[in-house]
C-alpha atoms as one frame of an Amber mdcrd trajectory, in Angstrom:
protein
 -14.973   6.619 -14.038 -13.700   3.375 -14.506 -13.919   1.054 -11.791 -10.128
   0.341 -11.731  -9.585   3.821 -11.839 -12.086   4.604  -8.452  -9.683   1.473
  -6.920  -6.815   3.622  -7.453  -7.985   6.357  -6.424  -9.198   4.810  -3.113
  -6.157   3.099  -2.806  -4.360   6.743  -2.815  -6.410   7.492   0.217  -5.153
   4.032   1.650  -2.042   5.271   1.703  -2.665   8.758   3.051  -4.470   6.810
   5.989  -1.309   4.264   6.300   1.129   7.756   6.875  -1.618   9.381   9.328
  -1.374   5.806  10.909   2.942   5.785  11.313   3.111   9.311  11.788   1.248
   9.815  14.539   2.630   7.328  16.911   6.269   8.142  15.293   6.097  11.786
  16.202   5.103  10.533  19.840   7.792   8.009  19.979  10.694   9.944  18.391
   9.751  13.564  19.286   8.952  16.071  17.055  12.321  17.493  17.743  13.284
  14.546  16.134  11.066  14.195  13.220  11.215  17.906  12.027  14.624  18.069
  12.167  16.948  17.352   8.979  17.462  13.974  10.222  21.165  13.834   9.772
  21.760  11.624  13.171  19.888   8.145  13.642  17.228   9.188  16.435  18.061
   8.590  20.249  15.251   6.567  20.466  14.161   4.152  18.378  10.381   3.330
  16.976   8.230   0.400  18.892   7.941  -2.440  17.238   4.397  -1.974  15.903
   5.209   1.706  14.709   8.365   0.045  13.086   5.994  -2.153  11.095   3.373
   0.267  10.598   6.323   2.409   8.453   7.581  -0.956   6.816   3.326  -1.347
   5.363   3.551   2.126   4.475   6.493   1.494   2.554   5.301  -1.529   0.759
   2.173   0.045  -0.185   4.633   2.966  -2.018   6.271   0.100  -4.026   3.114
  -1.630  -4.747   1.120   1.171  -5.720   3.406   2.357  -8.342   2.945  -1.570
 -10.122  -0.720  -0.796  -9.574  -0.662   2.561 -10.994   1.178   1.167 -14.010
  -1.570  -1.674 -14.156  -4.418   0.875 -13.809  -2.733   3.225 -16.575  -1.879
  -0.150 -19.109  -6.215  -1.202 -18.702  -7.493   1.871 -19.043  -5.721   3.885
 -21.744  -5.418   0.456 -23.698  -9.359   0.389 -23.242  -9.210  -3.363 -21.748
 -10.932  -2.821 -18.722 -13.392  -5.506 -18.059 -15.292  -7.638 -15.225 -12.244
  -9.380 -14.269  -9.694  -6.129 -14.564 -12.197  -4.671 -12.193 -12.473  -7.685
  -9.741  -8.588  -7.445  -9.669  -8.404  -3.904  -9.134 -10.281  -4.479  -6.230
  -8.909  -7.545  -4.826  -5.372  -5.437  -4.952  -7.241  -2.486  -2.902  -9.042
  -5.013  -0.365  -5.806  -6.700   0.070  -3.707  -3.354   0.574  -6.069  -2.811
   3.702  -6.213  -6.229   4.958  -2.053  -5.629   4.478  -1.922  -2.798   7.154
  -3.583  -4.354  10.324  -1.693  -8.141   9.223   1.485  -5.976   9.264   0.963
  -4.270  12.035   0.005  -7.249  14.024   3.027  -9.580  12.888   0.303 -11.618
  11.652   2.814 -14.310   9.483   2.592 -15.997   6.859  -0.877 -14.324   6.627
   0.337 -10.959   5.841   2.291 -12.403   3.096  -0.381 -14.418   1.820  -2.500
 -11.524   1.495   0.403  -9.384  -0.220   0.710 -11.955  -2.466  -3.041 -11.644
  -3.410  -2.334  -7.903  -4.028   0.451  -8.933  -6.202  -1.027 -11.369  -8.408
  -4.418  -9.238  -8.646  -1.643  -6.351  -9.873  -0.043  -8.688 -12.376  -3.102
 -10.108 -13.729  -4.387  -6.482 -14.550  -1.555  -5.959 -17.224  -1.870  -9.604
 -18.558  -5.218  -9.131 -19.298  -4.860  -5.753 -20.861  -1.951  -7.554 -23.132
  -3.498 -10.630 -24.421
């Protein structure tokens, strides 16, 4: 398996970790009355602050992994991966883990910082596999 493709699929279980990670504490915090209902009503409580941020990483990580996925799909079916593909493919997953604890810990600018490495690594994939 190519490496990018082993990031991506470890970055999957990244984000099945991140919803194990909101989900627990959100079920706690807003009931499970609350959370297996329909959700047609905002909840009578609200999440804590860290639970709020731990949904907001979770999030992210949705949005980023579908640019990642692309990137992953774009190296390997155009048969570009390389050394450096690989190092960014796992730059973006190292940086997608640092992501959740920075998040979660209002750690600024350094969670951006490191979301930006996860970015560029992303974006440098599909250059790469273009030129």
């Amino acid at each position: 398996m190519p490496p990018e493709v082993t990031a991506l699929a470890l970055a999957g279980l990244v984000q099945v970790l991140q919803y194990v990670l909101f989900a627990v504490p959100a079920n706690l915090e807003l009931g499970t009355g609350y959370t297996s209902s329909a959700r047609d009503r905002p909840p009578s409580r609200q999440l804590s602050d860290r639970t709020g941020r731990l949904q907001r990483a979770m999030n992210n990580h949705f949005e980023g992994l579908i640019l990642f996925t692309i990137a992953v799909v774009v190296v390997t079916l155009g048969q570009q991966s390389s050394g450096f593909t690989a190092a960014c493919a796992w730059a973006y997953l190292a940086a997608r883990i640092a992501y959740v604890p920075a998040y979660a810990l209002g750690l600024r600018p350094w969670r951006s910082v490191i979301w930006a490495v996860g970015f560029l690594a992303t974006v440098a994939m599909i250059l790469a596999a273009l030129f």
